[in-house]
C-alpha positions as CSV (number, residue, x, y, z in Angstrom):
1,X,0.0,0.0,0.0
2,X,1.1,3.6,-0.7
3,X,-1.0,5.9,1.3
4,X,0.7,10.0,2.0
5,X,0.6,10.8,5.6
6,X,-1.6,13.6,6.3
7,X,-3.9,13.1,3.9
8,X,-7.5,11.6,4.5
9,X,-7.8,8.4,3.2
10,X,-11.8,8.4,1.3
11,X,-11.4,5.4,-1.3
12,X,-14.2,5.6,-3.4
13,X,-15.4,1.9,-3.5
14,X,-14.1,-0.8,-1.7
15,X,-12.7,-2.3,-4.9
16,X,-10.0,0.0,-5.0
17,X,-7.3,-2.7,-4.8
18,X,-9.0,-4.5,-7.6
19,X,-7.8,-1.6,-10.0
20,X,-4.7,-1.8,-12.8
21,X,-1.4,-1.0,-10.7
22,X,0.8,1.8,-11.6
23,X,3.1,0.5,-14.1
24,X,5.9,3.5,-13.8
25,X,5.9,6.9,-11.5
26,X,6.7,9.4,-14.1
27,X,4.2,12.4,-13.9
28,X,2.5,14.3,-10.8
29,X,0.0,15.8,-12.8
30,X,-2.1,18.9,-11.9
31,X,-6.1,19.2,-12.1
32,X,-9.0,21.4,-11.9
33,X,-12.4,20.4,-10.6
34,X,-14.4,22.6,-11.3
35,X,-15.9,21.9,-8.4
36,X,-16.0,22.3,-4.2
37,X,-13.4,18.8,-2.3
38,X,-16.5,17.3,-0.8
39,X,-18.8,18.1,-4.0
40,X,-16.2,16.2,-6.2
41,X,-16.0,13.6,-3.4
42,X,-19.4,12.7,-3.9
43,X,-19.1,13.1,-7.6
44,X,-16.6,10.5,-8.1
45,X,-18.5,8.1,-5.5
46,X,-22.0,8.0,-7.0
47,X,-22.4,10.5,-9.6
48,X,-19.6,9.1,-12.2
49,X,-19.9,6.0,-12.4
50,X,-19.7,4.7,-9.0
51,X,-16.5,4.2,-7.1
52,X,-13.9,3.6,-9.6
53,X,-16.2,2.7,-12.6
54,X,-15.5,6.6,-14.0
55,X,-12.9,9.0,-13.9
56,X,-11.2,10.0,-10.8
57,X,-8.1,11.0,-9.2
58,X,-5.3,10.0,-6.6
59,X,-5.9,13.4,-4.4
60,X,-8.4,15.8,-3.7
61,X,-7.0,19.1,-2.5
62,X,-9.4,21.9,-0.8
63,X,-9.0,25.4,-0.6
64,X,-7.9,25.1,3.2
65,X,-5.3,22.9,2.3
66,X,-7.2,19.5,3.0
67,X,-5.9,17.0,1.0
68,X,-8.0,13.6,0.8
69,X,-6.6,10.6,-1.3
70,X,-8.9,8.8,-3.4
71,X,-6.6,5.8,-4.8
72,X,-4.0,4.2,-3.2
73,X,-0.9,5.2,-5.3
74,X,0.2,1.6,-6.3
75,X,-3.1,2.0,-8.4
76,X,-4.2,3.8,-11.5
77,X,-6.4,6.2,-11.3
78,X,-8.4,7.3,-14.1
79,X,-7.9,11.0,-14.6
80,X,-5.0,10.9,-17.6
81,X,-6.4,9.4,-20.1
82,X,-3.4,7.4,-22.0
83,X,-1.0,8.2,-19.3
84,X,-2.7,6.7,-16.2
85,X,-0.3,4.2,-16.4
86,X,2.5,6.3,-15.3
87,X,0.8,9.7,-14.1
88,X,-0.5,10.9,-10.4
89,X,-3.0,13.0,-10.4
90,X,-4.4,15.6,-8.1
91,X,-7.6,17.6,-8.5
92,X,-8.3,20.9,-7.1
93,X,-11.1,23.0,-5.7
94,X,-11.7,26.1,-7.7
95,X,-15.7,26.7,-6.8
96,X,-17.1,28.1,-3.3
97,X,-15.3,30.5,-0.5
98,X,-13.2,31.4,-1.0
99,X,-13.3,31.2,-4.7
100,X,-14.8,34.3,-7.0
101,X,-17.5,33.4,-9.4
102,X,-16.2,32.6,-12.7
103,X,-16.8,30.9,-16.1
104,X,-15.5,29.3,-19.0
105,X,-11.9,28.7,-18.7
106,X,-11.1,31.4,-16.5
107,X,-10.0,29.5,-13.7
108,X,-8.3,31.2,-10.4
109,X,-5.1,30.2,-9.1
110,X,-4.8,27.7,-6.3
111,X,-4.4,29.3,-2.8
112,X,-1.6,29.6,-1.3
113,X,-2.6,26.6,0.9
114,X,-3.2,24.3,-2.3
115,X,0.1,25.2,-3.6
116,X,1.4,23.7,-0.2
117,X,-0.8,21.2,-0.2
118,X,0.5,20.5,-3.7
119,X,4.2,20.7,-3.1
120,X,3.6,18.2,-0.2
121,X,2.2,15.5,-2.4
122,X,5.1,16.5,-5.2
123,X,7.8,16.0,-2.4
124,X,6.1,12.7,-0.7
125,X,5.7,11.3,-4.1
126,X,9.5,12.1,-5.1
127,X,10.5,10.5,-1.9
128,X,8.2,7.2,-1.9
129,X,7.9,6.9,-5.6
130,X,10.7,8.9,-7.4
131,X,8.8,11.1,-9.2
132,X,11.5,14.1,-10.6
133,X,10.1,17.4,-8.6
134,X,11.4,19.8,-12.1
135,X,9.0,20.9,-14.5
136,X,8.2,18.4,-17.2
137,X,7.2,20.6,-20.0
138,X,5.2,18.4,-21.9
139,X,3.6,14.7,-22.3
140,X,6.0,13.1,-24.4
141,X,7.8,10.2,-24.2
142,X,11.0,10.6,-21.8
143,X,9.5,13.6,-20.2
144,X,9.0,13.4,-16.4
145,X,7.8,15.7,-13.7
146,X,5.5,18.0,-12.4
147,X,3.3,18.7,-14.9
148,X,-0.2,19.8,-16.0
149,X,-3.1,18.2,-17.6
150,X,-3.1,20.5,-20.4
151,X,0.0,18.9,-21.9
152,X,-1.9,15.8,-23.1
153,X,-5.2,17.8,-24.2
154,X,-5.7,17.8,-28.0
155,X,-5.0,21.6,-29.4
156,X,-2.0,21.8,-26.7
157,X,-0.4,19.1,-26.6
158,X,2.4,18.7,-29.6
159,X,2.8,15.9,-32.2
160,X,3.5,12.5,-30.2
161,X,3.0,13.9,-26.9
162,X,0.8,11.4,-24.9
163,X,-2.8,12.1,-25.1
164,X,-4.4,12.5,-21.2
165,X,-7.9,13.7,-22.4
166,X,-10.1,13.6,-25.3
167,X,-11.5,16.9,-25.0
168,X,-10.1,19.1,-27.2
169,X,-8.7,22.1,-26.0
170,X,-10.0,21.9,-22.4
171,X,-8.2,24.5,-20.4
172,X,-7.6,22.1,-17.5
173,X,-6.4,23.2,-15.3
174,X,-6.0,27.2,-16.3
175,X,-3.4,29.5,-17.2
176,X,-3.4,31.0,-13.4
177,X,-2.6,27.5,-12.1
178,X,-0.2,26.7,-15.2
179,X,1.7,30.0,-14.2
180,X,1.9,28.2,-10.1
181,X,4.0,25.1,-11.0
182,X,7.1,26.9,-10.8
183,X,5.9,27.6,-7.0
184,X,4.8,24.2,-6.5
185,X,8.1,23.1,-8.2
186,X,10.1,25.4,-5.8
187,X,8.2,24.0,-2.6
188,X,8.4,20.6,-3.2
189,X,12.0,20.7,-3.2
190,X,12.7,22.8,-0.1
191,X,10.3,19.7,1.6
192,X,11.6,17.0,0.3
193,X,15.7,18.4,1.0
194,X,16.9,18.5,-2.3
195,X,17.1,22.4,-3.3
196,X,20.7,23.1,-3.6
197,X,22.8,24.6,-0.9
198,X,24.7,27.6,-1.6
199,X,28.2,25.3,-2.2
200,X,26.4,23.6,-4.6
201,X,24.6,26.9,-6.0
202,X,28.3,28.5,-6.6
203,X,29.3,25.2,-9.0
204,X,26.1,25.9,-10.7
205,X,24.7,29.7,-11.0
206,X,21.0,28.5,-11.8
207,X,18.7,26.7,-9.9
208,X,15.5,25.6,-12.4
209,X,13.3,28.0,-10.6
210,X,16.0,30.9,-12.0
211,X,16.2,28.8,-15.1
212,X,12.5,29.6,-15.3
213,X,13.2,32.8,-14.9
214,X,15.3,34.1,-17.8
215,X,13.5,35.4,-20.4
216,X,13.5,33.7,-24.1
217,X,14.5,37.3,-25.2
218,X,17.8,37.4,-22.9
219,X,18.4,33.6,-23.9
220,X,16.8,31.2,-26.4
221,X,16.9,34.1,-29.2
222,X,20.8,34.2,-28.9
223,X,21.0,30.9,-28.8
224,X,18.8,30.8,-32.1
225,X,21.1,34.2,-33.7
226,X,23.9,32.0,-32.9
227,X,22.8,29.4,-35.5
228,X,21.7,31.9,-38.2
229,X,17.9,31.9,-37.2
230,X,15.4,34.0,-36.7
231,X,14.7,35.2,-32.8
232,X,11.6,33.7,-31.3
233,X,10.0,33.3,-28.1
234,X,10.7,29.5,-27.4
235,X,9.0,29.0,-24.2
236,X,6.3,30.4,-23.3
237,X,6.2,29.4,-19.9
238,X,9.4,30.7,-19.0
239,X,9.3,34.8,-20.7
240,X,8.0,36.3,-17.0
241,X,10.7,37.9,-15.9
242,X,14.4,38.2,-16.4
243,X,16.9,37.3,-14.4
244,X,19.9,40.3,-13.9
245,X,23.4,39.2,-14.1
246,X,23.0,36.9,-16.9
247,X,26.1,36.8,-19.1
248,X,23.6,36.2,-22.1
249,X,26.4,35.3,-24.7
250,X,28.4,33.0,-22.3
251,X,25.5,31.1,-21.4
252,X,24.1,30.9,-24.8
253,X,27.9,29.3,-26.2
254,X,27.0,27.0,-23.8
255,X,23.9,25.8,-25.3
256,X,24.6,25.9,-29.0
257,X,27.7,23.7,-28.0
258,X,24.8,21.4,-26.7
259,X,22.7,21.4,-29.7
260,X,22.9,18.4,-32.7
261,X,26.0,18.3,-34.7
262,X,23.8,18.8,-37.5
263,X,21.1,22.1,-36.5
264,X,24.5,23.9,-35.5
265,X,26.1,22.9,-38.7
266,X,23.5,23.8,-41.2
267,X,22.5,26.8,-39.2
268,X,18.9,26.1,-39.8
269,X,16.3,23.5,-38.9
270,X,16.5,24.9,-34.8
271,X,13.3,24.0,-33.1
272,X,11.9,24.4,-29.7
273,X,12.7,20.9,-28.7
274,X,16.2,21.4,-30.1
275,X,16.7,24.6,-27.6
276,X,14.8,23.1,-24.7
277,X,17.2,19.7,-24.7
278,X,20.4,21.7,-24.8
279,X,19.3,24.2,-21.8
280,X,18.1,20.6,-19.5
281,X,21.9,19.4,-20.8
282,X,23.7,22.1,-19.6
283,X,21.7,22.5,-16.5
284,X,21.4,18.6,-16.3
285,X,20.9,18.9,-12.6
286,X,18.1,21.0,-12.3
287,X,16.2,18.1,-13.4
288,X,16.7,15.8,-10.0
């Protein structure tokens, strides 16, 4: 059994040990309910199926910071779609105090206590199941992480990233709560002890949280000028704010050493993925 301390234990049948077991521990994934905790409790009991006949997460995690576990983690649950094999998932309250009324896919960010409540799944996870606490960017094979459910829904996701949802461009779970991973990221590793200390911090200059930081402008479109292309903002996630101090060119000869033999040759060809993979090699570390 794999059961988080401090978090309720509600299974919603007793037939939860008759489900498929987890196959890998790859992805803690993020959710929205749109719904209240004990709304989407009672949802997922009676109103979806019954028990574990629907869709339904691993956790539960209330605007207080309650956090109620659904499915044992040795277990799928069924909220990922193609990935339930390999992903945890955590759904979220967003309706009710202290929530504002909203609609569509406007969705407001987590509270300050669901961010903790997230990070202390992320790090118990890390420490119980291995789970990298770095951002995985995306669904697609080899990625691992924190991550989102909007990676693996139709009109986001990319070409061969895994598909967690058949809904086509469902928001899940909202660019406020996209924008908190970084947070949750950041918290998860201060809990579960492995943010660098400042020895390690002077051997390398940028934690990922910083990483996250540095604009595509200050980076990725020097790195792209320094193969003859055209500048571009190559992630979107990561254009918030910049970070001062960056030597810009330095770090940028560092990632075009990083890049395919062939892109850097032909001075053409550069894509997203190409950039991305040389920034995680040269800041290997920030993945652990």
């Amino acid at each position: 059994m794999a059961r988080m301390p401090g978090a309720i234990w509600k299974p919603l049948a007793a037939n939860w040990a008759a489900q498929p077991r987890m196959k890998a521990y790859d992805f803690f994934c993020v959710h929205t309910m749109v719904g209240t905790l004990v709304g989407t409790d009672g949802y997922f009991k009676v109103g979806n199926g019954a028990g574990y006949g629907g869709t339904e997460s691993h956790f539960g995690v209330g605007p207080d910071g309650t956090i109620f576990q659904w499915q044992d983690t040795a277990y799928q649950a069924d909220a990922n779609g193609n990935g339930n094999w390999h992903v945890i998932s955590s759904e979220n309250a967003d309706t009710g105090f202290p929530f504002p009324k909203w609609g569509g896919s406007d969705v407001p960010p987590l509270t300050p206590q669901q961010v903790e409540a997230n990070a202390k799944i992320a790090a118990w996870l890390h420490k119980t199941h291995g789970i990298p606490l770095g951002i995985a960017g995306s669904s697609k094979p080899g990625a691992r992480g924190l991550a989102v459910h909007r990676y693996g829904v139709p009109g986001y996701a990319p070409p061969g990233a895994e598909l967690w949802s058949s809904a086509r461009g469902k928001a899940c779970p909202g660019d406020r709560r996209i924008a908190q991973l970084p947070a949750i990221s950041a918290r998860a590793k201060q809990l579960a002890g492995v943010t660098p200390t400042p020895a390690q911090e002077d051997d390398m200059p940028f934690t990922e949280t910083q990483l996250g930081n540095i604009t595509s402008d200050a980076i990725a479109n020097r790195v792209i000028a320094s193969v003859g292309g055209k500048p571009y903002h190559a992630w979107e996630a990561w254009r918030d704010a910049g970070l001062k101090g960056v030597d810009a060119a330095k770090l940028a000869a560092e990632i075009v050493a990083k890049l395919p033999a062939s892109v850097a040759a032909t001075s053409g060809g550069l894509t997203k993925t190409d950039v991305e993979a040389a920034v995680r090699a040269v800041f290997a570390d920030a993945a652990t």
